[in-house]
N, C-alpha and C positions, 0 to 999 in steps of 0.2 A: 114473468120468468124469461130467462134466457132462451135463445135457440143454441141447443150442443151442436150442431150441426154449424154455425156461423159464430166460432169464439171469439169472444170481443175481450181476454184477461190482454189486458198491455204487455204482460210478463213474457207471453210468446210470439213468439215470429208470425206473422202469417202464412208464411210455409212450413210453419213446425222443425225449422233448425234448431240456431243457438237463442237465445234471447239478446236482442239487440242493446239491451242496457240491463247493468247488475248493481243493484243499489250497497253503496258504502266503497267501491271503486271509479276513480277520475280517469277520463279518457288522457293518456298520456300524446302531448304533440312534439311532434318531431324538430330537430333543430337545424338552424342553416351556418354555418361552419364559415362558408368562402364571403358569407353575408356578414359575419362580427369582423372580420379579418380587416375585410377590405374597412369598415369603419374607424375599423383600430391604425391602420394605417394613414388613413386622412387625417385624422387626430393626430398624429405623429407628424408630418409633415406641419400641418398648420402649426404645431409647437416649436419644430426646429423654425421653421421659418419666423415667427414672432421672435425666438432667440436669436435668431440671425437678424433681425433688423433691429430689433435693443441693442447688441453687442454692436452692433456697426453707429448705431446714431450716438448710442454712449461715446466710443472710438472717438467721431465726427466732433462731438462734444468739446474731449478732452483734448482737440487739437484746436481749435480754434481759440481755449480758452486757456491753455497750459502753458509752457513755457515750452521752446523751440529745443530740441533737443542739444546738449552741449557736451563737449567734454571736460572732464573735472582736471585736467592739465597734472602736472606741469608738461607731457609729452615725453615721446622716446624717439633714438633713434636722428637722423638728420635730413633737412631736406633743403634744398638748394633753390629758393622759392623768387620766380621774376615777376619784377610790375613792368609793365609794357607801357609806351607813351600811347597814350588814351583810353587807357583802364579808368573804369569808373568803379566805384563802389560795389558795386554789386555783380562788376565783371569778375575784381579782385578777390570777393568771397566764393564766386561760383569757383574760381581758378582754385582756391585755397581749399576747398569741398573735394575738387577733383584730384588733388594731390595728396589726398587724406589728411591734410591740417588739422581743419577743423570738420566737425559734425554735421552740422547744417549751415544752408547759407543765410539763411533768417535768422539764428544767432548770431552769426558774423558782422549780416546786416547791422545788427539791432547792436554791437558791439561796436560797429562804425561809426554809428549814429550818435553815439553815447560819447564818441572820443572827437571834442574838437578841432582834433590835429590831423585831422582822418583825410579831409580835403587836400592835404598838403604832400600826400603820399610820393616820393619821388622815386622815378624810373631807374630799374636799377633790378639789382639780386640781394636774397638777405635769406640769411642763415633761422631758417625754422626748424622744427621738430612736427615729428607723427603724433595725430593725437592731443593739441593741446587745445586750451581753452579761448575761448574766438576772443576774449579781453585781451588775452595774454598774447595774441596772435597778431591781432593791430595796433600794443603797444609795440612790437618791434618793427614791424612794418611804418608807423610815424616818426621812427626818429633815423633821420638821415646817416646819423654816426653808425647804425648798423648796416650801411650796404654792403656791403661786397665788392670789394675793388683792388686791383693787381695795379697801382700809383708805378708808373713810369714817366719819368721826364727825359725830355731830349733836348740838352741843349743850344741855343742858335750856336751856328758857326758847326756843326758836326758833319761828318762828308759818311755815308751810306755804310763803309764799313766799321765805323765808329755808332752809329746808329743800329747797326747789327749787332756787335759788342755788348749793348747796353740792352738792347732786348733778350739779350742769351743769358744776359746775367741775371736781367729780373725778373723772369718770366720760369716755364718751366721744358720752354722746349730751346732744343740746340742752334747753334749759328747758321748748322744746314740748312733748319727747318724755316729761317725765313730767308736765304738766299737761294732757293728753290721756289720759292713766290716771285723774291725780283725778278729769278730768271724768266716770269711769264706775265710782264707787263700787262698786256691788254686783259691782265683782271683783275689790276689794283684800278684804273680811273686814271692812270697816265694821259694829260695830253698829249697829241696828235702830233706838236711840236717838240716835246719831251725827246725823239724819235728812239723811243723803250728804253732810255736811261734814265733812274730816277735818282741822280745825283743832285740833288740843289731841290728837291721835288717832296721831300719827306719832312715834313713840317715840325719844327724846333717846337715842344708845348708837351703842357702836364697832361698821361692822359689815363683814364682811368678803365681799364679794359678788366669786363667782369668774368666770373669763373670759366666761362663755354667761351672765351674768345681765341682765339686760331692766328698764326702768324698770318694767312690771308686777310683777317678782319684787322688785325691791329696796324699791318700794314697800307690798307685800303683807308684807313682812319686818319690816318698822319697825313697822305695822297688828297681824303677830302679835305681835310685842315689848311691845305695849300690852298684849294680851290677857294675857300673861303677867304681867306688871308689876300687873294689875288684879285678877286671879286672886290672886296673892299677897298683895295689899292687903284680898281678899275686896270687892271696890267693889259689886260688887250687894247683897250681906246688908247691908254696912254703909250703905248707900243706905236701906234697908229699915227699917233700924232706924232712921237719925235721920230719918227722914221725907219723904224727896228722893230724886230720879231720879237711875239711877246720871248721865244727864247733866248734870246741875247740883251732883252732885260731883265731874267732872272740870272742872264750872267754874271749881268751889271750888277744887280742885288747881290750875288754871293761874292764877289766883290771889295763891295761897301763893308759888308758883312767881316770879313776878313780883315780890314784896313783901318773900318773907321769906328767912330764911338759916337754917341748921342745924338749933339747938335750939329756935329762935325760929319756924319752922315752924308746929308744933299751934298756938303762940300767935296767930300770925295767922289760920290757919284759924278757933279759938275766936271772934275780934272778929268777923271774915267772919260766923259763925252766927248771934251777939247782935246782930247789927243786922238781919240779914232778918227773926230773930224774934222782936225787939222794934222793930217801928219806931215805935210811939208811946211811945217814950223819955223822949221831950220833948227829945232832944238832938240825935240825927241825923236823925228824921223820916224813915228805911226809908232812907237815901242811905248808900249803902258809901263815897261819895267815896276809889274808888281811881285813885290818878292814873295807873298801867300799862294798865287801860283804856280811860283816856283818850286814851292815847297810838295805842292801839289803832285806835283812831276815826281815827285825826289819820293814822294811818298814817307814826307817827314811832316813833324809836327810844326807848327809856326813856330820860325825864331825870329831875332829884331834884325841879325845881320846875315845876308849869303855871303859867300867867299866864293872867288872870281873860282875857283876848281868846279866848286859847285853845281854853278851856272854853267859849265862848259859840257858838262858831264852828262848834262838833261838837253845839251842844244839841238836836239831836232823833235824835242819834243811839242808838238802845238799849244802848249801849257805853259810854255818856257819866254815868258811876257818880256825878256830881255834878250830874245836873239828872234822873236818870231813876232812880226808886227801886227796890229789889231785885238781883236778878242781873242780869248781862249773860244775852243767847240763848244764849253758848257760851262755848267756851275762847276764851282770847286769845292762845295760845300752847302750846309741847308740855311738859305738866310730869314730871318724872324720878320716882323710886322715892318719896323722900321728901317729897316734894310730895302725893302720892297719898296715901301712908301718912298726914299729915296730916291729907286734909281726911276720910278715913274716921275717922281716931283724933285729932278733935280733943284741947288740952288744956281742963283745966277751968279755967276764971276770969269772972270780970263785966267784963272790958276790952270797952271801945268803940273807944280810939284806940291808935295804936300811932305813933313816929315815928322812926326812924335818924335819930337823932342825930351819928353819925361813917362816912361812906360811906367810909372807909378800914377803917375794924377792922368795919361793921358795927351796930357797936353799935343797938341800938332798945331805945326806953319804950316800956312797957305802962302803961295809965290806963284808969280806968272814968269820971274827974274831966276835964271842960271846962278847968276853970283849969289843971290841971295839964299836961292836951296841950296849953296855948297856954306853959307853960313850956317845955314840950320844944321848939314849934317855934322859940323862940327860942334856944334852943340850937342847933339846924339854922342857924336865918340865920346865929349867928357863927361859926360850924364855916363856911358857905358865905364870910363875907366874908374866911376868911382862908384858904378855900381853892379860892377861885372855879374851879382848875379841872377842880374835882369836881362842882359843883353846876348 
């Protein structure tokens, strides 16, 4: 038997409370709230970031293996697009990238690559669009007949306001606008001896000045074209040797220029020499009597005959080769390759007078003989009276 005094029923408490378990109900446990959250949130993170690095190596994928981005052309709009000398391929697509041409420069690339002619690319400007397609972009870029050029000739024998003329006409800016450059010599490349006139100094040639060119640049261009043309001719050495400044052999060149034709060139140069350095001849007395200088003076165009009025009219001018003995101060005009070549490589002869006798074919007499130049110029008068109007 039980002790009543010491109850051992499980069903009650040992201190006779509540009964510490009640059969057919479950102890209910409590829940942790900040503990799912935080889970939930890792799980979220660890998902974006898987998403994040699929979408990125997908991305990574589709670039390495897709095709470069391009535009579907034909383009809008205009763009005025330069290849510089020493663009290479891939300087020309970055350039064409950054002027919004084209889309990418690895389409450009790869549209370079593709076009044979691509290597041949020549320096210049060419008329592109926004937006086209990189094929379509370096076919106009390969073919030279699309550059962009404002074709100016200047030709030999033009004297500086005649050469100013011809640039107001072709161009788009006024006569001012490049006689306010001459007026500032020392930023065309004038030499030293030039002393800031650039009369005889402005090079006779075809020249092709793109759409950003400036009277300072076109002018500075014709300035180097001398330098070149003079270089070639070697005009300082050969100055050096016959005795004269290289300036008073481009006088001599403009000159020639004015006088002579072809092969008959060095010939007139030669006379040019024998009379500055012989003027006590006893025949011409130090006088060139060239009548293209005179004309100079007179500020007329070339003609075949002066008249004694003429000549009187300009006599104290230092230009006036028949009352003022020796060279003129400068050029008279801009003389060409062979004009130059000339008065550095005269020919050899004793000729004092020279006369074109057929201003149709050219023809000229060469004479060291008085009598004989007053033959030839009568041959000039009946060539003039039967063809007055040439003369």
């Amino acid at each position: 038997m039980s002790d009543p005094s010491h109850p051992s029923d499980p069903l009650l408490p040992v201190d006779g409370g509540s009964p510490a378990y009640e059969p057919g109900r479950r102890r209910r446990k409590r829940r942790s709230l900040p503990g799912c959250l935080a889970v939930l949130v890792a799980l979220a993170i660890v998902a974006g970031g898987l998403w994040f690095g699929v979408t990125r190596g997908v991305s990574w994928i589709e670039d390495q293996f897709a095709d470069p981005e391009d535009f579907a052309g034909p383009g809008r709009g205009k763009v005025s697009f330069e290849v510089s000398d020493g663009d290479s391929s891939a300087q020309i697509c970055r350039n064409l990238k950054a002027s919004g041409v084209v889309a990418s420069v690895q389409a450009c690339i790869d549209a370079a690559a593709a076009d044979p002619d691509s290597p041949g690319i020549q320096v210049g400007f060419y008329p592109l669009k926004k937006e086209m397609a990189s094929e379509e972009a370096i076919g106009v870029l390969v073919d030279p007949a699309n550059i962009i050029t404002n074709a100016v000739t200047i030709p030999e024998g033009y004297n500086v306001d005649q050469v100013v003329e011809v640039l107001a006409d072709r161009t788009d800016f006024n006569a001012s606008d490049f006689e306010r450059v001459l007026d500032q010599p020392d930023r065309i490349g004038l030499p030293d001896y030039a002393d800031g006139n650039p009369e005889g100094y402005l090079f006779p040639s075809t020249y092709s000045f793109g759409p950003n060119a400036k009277p300072l640049d076109m002018i500075t261009a014709m300035v180097d074209r001398w330098r070149q043309a003079a270089d070639d001719a070697g005009l300082e050495e050969a100055a050096e040797r016959l005795g004269y400044t290289p300036h008073e052999l481009m006088t001599v060149a403009s000159l020639v220029e004015a006088e002579g034709r072809g092969e008959d060139m060095p010939k007139v140069a030669r006379v040019i020499y024998n009379r500055v350095e012989n003027p006590d001849n006893g025949i011409t007395n130090g006088l060139l009597q060239v009548d293209a200088a005179v004309n100079y003076a007179l500020g007329k165009e070339p003609i075949a005959r002066l008249t004694t009025d003429e000549i009187d009219s300009v006599a104290d001018s230092p230009y006036n080769t028949y009352k003022q003995p020796g060279l003129p101060p400068g050029p008279i005009e801009a003389p060409g390759d062979a004009a130059i070549e000339a008065a550095t490589t005269p020919a050899d002869g004793p000729w004092l007078f020279y006369v074109t006798v057929d201003l149709g074919t050219g023809e000229t007499k060469f004479t060291d003989s008085y009598d004989e130049f007053l033959s030839f110029r009568d041959e000039l008068d009946e060539y003039c009276a039967t063809q007055s109007d040439r003369c």
